[in-house]
C-alpha positions in Angstrom: 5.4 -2.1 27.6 3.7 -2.2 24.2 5.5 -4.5 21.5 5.4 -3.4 17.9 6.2 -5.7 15.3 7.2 -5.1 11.9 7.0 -7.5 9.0 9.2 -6.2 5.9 13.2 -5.0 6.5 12.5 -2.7 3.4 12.8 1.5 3.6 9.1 1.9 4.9 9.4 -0.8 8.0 12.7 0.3 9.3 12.2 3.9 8.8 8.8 3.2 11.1 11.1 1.4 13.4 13.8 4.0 13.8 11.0 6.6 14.7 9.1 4.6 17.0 12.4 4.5 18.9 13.1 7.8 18.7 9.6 8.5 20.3 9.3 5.7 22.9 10.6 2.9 24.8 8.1 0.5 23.2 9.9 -3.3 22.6 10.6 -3.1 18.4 10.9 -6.3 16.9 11.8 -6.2 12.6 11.2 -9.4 10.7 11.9 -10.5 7.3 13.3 -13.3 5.6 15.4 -11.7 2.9 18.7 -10.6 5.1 19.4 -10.4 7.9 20.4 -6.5 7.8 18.5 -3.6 6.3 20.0 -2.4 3.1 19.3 0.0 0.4 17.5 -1.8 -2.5 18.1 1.2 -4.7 22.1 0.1 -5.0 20.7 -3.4 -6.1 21.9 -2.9 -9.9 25.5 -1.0 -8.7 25.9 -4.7 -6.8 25.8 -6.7 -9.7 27.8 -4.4 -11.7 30.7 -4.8 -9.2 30.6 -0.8 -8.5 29.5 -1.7 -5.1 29.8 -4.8 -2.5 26.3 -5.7 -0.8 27.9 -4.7 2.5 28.3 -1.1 1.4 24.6 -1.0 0.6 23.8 -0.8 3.9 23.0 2.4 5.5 23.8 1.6 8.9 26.6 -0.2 11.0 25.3 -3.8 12.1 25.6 -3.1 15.9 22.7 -0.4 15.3 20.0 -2.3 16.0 21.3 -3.8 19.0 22.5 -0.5 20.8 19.0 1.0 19.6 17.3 -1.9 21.1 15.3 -2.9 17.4 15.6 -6.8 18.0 15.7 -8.2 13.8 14.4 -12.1 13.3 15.0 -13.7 10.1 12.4 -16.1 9.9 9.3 -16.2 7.3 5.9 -15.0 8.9 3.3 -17.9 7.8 0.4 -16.6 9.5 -1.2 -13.3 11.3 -4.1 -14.6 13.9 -5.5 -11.1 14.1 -7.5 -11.7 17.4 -4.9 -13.2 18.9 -2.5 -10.9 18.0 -0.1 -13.3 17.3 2.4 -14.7 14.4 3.5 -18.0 12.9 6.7 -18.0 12.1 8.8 -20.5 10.6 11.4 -21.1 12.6 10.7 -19.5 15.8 6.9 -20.5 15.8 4.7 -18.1 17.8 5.4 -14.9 18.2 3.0 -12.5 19.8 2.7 -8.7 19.0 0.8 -5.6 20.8 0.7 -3.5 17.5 1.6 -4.4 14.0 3.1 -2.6 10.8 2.9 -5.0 7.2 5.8 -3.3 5.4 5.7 -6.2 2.8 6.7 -4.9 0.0 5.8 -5.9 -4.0 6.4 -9.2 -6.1 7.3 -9.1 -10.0 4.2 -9.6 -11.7 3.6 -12.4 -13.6 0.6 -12.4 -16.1 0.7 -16.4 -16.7 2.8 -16.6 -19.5 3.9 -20.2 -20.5 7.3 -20.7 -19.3 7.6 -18.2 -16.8 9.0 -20.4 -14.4 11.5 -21.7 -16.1 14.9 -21.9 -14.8 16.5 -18.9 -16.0 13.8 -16.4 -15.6 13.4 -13.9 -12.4 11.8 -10.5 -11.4 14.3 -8.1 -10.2 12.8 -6.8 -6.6 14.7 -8.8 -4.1 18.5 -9.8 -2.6 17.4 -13.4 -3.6 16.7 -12.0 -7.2 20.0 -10.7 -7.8 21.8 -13.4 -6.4 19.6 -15.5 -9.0 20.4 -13.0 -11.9 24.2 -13.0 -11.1 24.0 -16.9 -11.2 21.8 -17.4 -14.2 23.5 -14.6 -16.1 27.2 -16.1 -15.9 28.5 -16.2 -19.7 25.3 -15.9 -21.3 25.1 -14.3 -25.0 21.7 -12.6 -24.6 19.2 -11.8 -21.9 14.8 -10.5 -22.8 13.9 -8.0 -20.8 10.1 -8.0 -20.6 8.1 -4.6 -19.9 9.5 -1.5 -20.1 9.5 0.2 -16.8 12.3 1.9 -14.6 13.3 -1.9 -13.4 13.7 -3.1 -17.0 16.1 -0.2 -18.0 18.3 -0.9 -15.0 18.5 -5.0 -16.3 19.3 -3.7 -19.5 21.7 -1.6 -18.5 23.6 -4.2 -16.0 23.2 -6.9 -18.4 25.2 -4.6 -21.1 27.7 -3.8 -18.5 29.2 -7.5 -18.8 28.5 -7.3 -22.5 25.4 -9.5 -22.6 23.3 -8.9 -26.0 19.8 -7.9 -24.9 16.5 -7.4 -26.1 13.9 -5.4 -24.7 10.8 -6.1 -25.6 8.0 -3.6 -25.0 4.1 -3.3 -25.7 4.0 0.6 -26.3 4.6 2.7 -28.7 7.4 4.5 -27.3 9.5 3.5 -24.0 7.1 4.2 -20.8 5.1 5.9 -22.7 1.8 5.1 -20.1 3.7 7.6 -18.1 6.0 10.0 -20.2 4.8 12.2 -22.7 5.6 11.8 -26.5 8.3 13.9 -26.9 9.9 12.4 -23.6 8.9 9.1 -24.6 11.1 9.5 -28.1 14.3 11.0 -26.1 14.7 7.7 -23.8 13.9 5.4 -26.5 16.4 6.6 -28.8 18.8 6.9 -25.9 17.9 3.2 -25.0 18.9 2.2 -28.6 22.1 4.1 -28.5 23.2 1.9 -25.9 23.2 -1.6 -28.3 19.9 -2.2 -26.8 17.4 -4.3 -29.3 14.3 -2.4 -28.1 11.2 -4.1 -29.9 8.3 -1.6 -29.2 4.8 -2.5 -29.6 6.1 -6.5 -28.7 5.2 -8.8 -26.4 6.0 -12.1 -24.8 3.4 -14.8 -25.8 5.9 -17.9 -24.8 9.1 -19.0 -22.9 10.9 -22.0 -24.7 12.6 -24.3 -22.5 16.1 -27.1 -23.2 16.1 -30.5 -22.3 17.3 -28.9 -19.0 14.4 -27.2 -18.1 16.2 -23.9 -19.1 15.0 -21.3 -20.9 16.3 -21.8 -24.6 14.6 -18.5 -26.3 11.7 -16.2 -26.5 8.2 -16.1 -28.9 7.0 -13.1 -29.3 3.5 -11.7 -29.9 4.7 -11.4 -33.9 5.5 -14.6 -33.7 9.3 -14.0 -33.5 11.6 -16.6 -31.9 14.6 -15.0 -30.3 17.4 -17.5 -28.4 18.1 -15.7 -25.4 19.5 -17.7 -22.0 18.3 -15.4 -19.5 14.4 -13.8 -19.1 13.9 -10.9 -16.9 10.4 -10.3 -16.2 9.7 -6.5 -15.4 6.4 -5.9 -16.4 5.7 -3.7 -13.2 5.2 -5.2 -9.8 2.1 -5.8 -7.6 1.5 -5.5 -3.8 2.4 -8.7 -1.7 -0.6 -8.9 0.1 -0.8 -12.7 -0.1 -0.3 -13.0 4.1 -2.6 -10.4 4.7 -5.4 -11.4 2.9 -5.1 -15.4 4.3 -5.2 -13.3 7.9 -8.6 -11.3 7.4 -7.4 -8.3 6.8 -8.9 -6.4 3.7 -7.5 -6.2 0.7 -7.9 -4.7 -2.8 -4.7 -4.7 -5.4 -2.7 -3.8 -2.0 -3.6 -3.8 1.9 -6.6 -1.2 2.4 -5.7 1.5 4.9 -7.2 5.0 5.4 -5.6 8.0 6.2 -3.7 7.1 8.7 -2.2 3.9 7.3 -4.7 1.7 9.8 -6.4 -1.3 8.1 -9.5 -3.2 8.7 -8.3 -4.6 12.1 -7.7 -2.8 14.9 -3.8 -2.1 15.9 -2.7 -3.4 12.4 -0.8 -0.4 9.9 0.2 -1.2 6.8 3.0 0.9 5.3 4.7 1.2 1.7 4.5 -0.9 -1.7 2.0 -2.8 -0.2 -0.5 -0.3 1.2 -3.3 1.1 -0.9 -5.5 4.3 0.0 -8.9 3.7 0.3 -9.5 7.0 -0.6 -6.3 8.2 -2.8 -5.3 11.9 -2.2 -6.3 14.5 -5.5 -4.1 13.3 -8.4 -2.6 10.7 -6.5 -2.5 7.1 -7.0 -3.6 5.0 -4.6 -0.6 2.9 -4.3 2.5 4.5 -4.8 5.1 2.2 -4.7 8.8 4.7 -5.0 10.8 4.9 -2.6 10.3 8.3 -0.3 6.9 7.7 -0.4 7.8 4.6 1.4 10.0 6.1 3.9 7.1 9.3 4.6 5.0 6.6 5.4 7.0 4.9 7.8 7.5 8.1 9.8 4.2 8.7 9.6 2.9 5.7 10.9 5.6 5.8 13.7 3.9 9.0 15.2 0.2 7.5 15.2 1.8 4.3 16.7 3.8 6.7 19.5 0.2 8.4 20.2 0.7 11.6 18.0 -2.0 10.3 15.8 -0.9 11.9 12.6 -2.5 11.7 8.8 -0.3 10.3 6.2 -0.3 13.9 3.8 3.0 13.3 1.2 2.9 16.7 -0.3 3.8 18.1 -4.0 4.8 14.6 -6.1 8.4 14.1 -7.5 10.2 11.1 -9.1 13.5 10.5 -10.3 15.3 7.9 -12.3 18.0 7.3 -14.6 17.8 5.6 -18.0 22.1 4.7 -18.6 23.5 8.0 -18.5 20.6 10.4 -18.2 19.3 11.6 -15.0 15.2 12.1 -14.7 13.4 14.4 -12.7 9.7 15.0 -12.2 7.8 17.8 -10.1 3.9 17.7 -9.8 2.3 16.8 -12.2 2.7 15.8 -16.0 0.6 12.9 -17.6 1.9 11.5 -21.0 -1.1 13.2 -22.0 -2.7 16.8 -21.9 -6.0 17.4 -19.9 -8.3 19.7 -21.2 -7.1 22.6 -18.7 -3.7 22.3 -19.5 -0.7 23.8 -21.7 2.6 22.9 -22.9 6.0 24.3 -23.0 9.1 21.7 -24.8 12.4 22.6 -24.7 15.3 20.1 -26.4 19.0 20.5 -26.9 20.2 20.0 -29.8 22.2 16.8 -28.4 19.0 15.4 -28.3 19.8 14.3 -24.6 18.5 16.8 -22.5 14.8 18.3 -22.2 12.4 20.2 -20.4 9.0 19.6 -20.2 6.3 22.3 -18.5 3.0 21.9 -17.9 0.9 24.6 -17.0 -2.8 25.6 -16.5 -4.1 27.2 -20.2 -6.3 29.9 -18.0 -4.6 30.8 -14.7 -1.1 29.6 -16.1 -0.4 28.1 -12.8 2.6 25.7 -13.0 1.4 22.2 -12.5 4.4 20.2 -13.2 8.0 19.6 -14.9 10.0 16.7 -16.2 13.4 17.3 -16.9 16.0 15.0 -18.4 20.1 15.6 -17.7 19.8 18.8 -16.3 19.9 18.4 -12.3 17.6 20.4 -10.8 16.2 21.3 -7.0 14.2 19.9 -5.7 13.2 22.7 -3.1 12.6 25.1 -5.6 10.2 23.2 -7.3 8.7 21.9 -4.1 8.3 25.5 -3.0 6.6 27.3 -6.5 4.0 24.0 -6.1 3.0 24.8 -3.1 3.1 28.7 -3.3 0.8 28.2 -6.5 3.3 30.3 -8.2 2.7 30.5 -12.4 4.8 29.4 -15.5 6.8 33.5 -15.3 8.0 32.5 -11.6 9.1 29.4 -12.3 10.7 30.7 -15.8 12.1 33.5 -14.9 13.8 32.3 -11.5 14.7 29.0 -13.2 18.7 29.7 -12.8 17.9 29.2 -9.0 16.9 25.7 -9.7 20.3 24.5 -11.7 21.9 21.9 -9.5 25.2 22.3 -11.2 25.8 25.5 -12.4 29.7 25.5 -11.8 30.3 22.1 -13.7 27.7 22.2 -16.0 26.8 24.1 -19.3 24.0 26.9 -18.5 20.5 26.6 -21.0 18.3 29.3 -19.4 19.3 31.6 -22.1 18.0 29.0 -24.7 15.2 27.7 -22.8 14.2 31.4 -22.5 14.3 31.9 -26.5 12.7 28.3 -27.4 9.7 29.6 -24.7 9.4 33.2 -26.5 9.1 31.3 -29.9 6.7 28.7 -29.4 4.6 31.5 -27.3 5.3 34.6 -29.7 2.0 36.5 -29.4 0.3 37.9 -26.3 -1.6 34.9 -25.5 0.9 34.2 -22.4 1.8 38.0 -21.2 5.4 38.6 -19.6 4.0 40.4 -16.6 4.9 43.7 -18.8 8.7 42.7 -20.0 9.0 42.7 -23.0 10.3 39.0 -23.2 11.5 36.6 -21.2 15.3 37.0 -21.9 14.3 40.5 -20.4 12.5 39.1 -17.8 15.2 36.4 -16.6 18.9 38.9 -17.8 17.8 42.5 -17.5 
């Protein structure tokens, strides 16, 4: 009986093993050194804000595994001997495998900043990096948050929920503006601020001062600014943890190389989640795409291929979604903080300055390519379906009510979305598929 083991406890590695049991009778064995149980790294910020206990976190009952026969080991993996096919662990030394999934996961980066390893100053990724950030953040009067991603917005926002002061430095011009658009970009910033946040844009950390302790004591910025803070959060993105993999052989680039099918360089060895990278990304896809249904697609898809259904890893129309505080984020497709040359533009914003839509579609064909939307909850089936039916920006417009999450507890704005469309596009250089506008179009 064939024995598949999986390094990584995260979404991608246990989703793989839940399908491979479904599928077979193979032996499953999960390893990982972080806990002991699988739990949903997602809640990782409600923990620390006391809205949830780590043991609620986790999606299934501890006697799962047993009575589903998925044997977990916590123990550390020191070595892959590839030809082998064995394991160093630890603890529990050799351990031999017939077919192997890396579901490693990513490390905060670190860009060799003096200081960085300072007591006092941790990524957010891990159960070991909360636990460190609950400890070091204990009565403290200020916390830096360094890089502003969608990690660095949930620091700030648990650091404020025990009334810490923080400061947020970021390099850009606007908050995630490498990935928003302007006008998005403006909204979260602004929200940011609104929520006592010191956000420095176009900043960045040049130094970390340390006390006699060996704890940090404050901040240097790029300006040259000096800012006591007792607590550093580094979330300047994170990078594939491919450090075992490449000691063992197995090619690498920024992550672990695997094709299609999520095999790498050596035979009977898959690589699955925020550590794999497509050798040959799909169109407008990046090759490593570290969020977390991507993650769990990939472990389902690796489980059939492994069950011998061979199966190609094919993710379908791209979505996100986030939350900055209080406002909910949604992406569908595609929409780059810039405009390509093909494409057109449609902005709507309430006048509460707090919710927006963003469409982007093509300038000739007026396909839709992609929305962002911020508080207003929308579905994602709809979306998912006008993608992938090709439909245009009318469809989509005109059958947006469809898409409203919420419609019985929350305020409708098709009506005004409708009249900000007919304004910014008042000539006949979009046509209304002969209605005379829009409102016609979407009320009668």
């Amino acid at each position: 009986m064939s024995h598949v083991v999986i390094i990584g406890n995260g979404i991608s590695g246990v989703t793989a093993a839940r399908h491979i049991r479904k599928n077979s009778d193979y032996e499953i064995t999960i390893i990982s050194a972080e806990t002991d149980h699988f739990w949903s790294r997602t809640a990782l910020m409600y923990i620390y804000m006391g809205h949830m206990k780590f043991e609620h976190t986790k999606p299934y009952e501890d006697w799962f595994w047993k009575k589903n026969k998925i044997n977990l080991v916590n123990d550390y993996v020191e070595k892959i001997n590839t030809q082998e096919k064995s394991l160093e662990l630890i603890k529990k030394g050799e351990f031999s495998y017939d077919q192997l999934i890396l579901a490693t996961g990513a490390k905060p980066n670190k860009f060799g900043w003096p200081g960085q390893d300072l007591k006092g100053v941790s990524g957010m990724v891990s159960y070991q990096d909360l636990r460190y950030i609950e400890k070091y953040t204990k009565g403290i009067e200020r916390g830096v948050i360094v890089g502003g991603g969608l990690i660095g917005v949930e620091l700030a926002e648990m650091l404020r929920s025990k009334d810490i002061d923080v400061t947020f430095l970021v390099r850009e011009k606007k908050f995630w503006n490498n990935v928003l658009p302007h006008q998005d970009a403006c909204i979260i910033s602004n929200h940011i601020k609104e929520h006592h946040v010191d956000l420095r844009l176009g900043s960045e950390l040049k130094e970390i001062l340390p006390d006699e302790n060996g704890r940090v004591k404050a901040v240097v910025t790029s300006e040259g600014d000096e800012i006591p803070c007792q607590f550093v959060g580094l979330t300047a993105g994170v990078q594939p943890n491919i450090d075992l993999a490449k000691a063992s052989g197995i090619e690498t680039g920024r992550g672990i190389l695997v094709n299609e099918y999520l095999e790498t360089s050596v035979k009977d060895v898959y690589s699955v989640g925020d550590c794999a990278e497509r050798r040959e990304p799909l169109p407008n896809r990046r090759p490593i795409e570290q969020v977390w249904y991507t993650g769990r697609m990939m472990g389902e898809t690796v489980a059939q291929t492994i069950t011998e259904n061979k199966t190609a890893y094919r993710p379908g129309n791209w979505f996100n979604s986030a939350k900055f505080f209080d406002i909910e984020y949604q992406t569908y497709g595609w929409v780059w903080n810039q405009l390509k040359d093909n494409e057109k533009e449609f902005y709507w914003e309430h006048e509460s300055g707090k919710k927006c839509m963003h469409f982007i579609f093509d300038r000739e064909t007026k396909l839709f390519l992609g929305v962002n939307t911020f508080g207003i909850r929308l579905r994602h089936e709809c979306f998912d379906k006008w993608l992938t039916e090709k439909r245009d920006i009318f469809h989509v417009l005109e059958n947006l009510r469809k898409a409203n999450f919420d419609p019985e507890f929350f305020n409708r704005h098709e009506q005004q979305i409708a009249e900000a469309f007919n304004k910014q596009y008042p000539d006949n250089t979009i046509k209304l598929k002969g209605k005379k506008s829009l409102l016609e179009a979407i009320f009668g």
